[in-house]
C-alpha positions in Angstrom: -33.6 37.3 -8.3 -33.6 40.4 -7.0 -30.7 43.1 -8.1 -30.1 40.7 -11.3 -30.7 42.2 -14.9 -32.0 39.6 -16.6 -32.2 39.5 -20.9 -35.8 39.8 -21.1 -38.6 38.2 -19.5 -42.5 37.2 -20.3 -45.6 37.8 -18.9 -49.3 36.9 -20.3 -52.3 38.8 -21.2 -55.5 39.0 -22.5 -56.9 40.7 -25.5 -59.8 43.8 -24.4 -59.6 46.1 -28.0 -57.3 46.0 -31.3 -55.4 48.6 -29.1 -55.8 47.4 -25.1 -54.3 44.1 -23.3 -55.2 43.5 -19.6 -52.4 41.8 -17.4 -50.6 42.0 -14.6 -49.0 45.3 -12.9 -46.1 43.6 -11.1 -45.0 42.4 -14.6 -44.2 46.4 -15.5 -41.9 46.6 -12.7 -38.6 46.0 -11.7 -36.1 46.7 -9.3 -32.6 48.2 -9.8 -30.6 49.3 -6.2 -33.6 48.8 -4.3 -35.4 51.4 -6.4 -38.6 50.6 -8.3 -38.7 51.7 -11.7 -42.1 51.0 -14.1 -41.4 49.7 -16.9 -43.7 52.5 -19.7 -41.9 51.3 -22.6 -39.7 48.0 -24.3 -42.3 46.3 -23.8 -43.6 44.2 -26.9 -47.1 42.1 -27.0 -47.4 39.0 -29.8 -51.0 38.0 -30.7 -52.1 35.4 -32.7 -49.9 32.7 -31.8 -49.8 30.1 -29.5 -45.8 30.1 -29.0 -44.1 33.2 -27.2 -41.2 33.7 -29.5 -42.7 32.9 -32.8 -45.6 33.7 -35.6 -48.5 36.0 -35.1 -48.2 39.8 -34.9 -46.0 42.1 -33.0 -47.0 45.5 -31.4 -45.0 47.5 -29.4 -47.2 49.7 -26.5 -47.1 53.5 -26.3 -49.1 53.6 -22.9 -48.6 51.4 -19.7 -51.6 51.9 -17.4 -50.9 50.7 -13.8 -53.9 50.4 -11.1 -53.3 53.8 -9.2 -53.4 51.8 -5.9 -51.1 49.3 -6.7 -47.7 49.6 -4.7 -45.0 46.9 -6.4 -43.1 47.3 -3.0 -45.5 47.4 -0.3 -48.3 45.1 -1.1 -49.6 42.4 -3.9 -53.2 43.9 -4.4 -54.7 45.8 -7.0 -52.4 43.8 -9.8 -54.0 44.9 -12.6 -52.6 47.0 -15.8 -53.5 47.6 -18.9 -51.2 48.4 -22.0 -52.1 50.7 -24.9 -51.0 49.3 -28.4 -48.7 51.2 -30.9 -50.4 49.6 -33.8 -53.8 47.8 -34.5 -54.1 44.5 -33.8 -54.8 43.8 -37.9 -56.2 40.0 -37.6 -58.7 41.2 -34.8 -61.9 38.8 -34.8 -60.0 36.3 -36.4 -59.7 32.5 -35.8 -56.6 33.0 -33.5 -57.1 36.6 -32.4 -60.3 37.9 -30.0 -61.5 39.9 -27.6 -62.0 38.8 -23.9 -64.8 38.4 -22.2 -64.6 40.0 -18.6 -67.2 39.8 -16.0 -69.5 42.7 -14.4 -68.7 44.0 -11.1 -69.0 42.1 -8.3 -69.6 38.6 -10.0 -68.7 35.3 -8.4 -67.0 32.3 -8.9 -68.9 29.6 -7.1 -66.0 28.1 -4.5 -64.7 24.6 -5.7 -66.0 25.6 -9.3 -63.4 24.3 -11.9 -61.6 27.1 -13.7 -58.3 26.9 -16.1 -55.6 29.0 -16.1 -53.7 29.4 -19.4 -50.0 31.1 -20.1 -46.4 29.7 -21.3 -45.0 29.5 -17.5 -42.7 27.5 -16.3 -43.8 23.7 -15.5 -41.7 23.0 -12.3 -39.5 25.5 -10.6 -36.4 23.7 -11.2 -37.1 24.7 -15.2 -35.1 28.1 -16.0 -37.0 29.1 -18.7 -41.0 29.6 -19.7 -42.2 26.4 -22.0 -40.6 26.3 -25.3 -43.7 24.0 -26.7 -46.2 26.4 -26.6 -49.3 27.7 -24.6 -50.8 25.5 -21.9 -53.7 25.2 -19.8 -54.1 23.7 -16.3 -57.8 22.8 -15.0 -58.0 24.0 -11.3 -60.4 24.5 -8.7 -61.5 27.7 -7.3 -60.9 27.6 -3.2 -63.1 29.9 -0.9 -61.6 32.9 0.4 -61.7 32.0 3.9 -59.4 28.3 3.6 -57.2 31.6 1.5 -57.2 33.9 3.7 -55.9 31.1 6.5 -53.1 30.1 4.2 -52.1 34.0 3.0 -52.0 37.0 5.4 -52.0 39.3 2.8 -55.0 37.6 1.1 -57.4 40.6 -0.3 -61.1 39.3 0.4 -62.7 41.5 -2.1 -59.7 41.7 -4.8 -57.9 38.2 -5.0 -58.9 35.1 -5.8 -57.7 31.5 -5.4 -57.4 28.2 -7.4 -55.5 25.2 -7.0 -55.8 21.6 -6.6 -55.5 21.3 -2.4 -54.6 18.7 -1.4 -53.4 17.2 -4.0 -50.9 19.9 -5.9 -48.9 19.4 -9.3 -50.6 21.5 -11.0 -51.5 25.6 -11.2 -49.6 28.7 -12.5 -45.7 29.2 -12.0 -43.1 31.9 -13.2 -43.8 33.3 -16.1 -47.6 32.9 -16.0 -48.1 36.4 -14.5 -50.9 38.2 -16.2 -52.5 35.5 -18.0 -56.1 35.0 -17.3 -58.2 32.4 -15.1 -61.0 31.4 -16.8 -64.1 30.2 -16.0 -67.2 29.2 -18.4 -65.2 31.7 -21.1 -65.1 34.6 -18.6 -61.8 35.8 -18.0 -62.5 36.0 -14.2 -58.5 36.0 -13.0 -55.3 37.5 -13.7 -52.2 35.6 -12.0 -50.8 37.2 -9.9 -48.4 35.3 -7.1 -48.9 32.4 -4.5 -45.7 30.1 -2.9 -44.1 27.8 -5.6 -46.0 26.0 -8.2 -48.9 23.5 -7.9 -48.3 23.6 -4.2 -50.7 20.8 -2.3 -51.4 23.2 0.7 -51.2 26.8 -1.0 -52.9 28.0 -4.8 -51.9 30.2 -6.7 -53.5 33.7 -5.9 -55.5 36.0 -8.7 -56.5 39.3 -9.4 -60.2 39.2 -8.9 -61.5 40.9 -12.2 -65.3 41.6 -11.4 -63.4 44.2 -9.0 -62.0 45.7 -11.4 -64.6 45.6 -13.9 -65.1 49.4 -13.9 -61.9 50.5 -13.4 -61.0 48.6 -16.6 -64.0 49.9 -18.8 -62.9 53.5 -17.5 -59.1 53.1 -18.5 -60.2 52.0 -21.8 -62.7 54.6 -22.6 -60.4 57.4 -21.2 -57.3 55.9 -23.5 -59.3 55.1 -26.7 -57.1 54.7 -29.9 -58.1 56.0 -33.6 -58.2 52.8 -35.9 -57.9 53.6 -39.5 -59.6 50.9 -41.4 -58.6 50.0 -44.9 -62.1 50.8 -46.1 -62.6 52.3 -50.2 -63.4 55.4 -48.3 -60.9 55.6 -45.4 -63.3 55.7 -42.6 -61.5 56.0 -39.1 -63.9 54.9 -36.1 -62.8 54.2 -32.5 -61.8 51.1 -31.3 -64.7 49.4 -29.5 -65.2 49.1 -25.7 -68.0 46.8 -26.2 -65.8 44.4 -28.1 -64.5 42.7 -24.8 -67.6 40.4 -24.7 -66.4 38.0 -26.6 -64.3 34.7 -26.1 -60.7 35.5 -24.8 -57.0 34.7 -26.5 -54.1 34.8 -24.8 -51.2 37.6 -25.5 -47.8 36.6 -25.6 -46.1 39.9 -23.5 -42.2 40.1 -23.7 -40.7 42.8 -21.4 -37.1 43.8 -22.7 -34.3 44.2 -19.9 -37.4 43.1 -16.7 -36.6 41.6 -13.8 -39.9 39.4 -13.1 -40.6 38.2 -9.1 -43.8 37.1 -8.6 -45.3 34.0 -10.6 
């Protein structure tokens, strides 16, 4: 894919404030005559839906905030962004929109634990587009670092993760997954990230390992906190709440106008 301009392309995300969404950094990037350009705006998040191109709530982002040691050319680690919101995220706490739960630094996934990974990917990588039905989820297994390390060079000990089925394959994240969240017992504990091909018996799909980047997150957000303006008889305007990403996690739906996408 590379050097194509494609019409748009998606990416998934999680929920952390009515203004922040955690995902992927490769998904802000693309590459145009073998330069890399980030992607800081046309991008636009939907919440509140379960379909990538219909219902819920639009929001366009003013802010893109890339890991600072990520390098889209040179290496896969440290895939991990956040986006500021334009707007409020008006049906926040709702039945179809909440905050994420993240986990505190330096928790751990017991190996062969089962985890699910959630996003509107495609199902095989002869399909050409993401799922038109609507979001899925894939139960997986979490594979030790070491059997991960043996199968990826570039494997990050202390930053990736992996999950899969080995052994048995047909199932785990593909293109258009990037960013969405591994989950496991309601923590979002992954963001996909790459791996070779989709539900691959002898290679899972890799993750960003979140409990790494549990501080760096909590940081970006409190440094890049957004004035809400509630509709209150007396206008009160309060900051959005860092706390408010300990609760149970909903996908976001992240469509990046004019982006050429290359890993998962």
């Amino acid at each position: 894919m590379r050097g194509q301009r494609l019409l748009g392309g998606y990416c998934g995300g999680v929920i952390l404030t009515q203004h922040h969404v955690l995902t992927a950094a490769h998904c802000l990037f693309r590459i145009i005559n073998d330069t890399t350009i980030l992607r800081a705006s046309k991008v636009v998040i939907r919440v509140g839906s379960t379909y990538n191109d219909r219902g819920g709530s639009k929001h366009e982002t003013s802010k893109t905030l890339v890991h600072e040691d990520y390098k889209y050319s040179e290496s896969k680690d440290n895939d991990v962004a956040v986006l500021v919101l334009s707007t409020s995220v008006s049906n926040y706490r709702s039945s179809s929109v909440q905050p994420a739960v993240i986990p505190p630094g330096g928790y751990v996934v017991p190996d062969n634990a089962s985890v699910v990974a959630v996003g509107w990917g495609r199902t095989n990588m002869k399909c050409i587009k993401s799922s038109p039905i609507g979001l899925r989820l894939v139960g997986l297994r979490k594979v030790d670092r070491d059997t991960c390390a043996a199968r990826y060079p570039r494997f990050s000990y202390n930053n990736m993760l992996c999950a899969g089925l080995l052994g048995v394959g047909g199932a785990g994240t593909c293109k258009g997954d990037s960013g969405g969240p591994l989950v496991y017992n309601g923590v979002v504990v992954g963001v996909t990230s790459w791996g070779a091909g989709c539900g691959n018996p002898s290679y899972p799909g890799v993750y960003a390992r979140v409990a790494s980047y549990t501080t760096w997150i909590t940081s970006t957000l409190r440094q890049n906190q957004v004035e809400v303006v509630h509709k209150l008889s007396h206008n009160t305007a309060v900051a959005a709440d860092v706390s408010s990403m300990m609760l149970l996690a909903f996908v976001t739906s992240i469509w990046i106008m004019y982006s050429e996408i290359i890993y998962f």
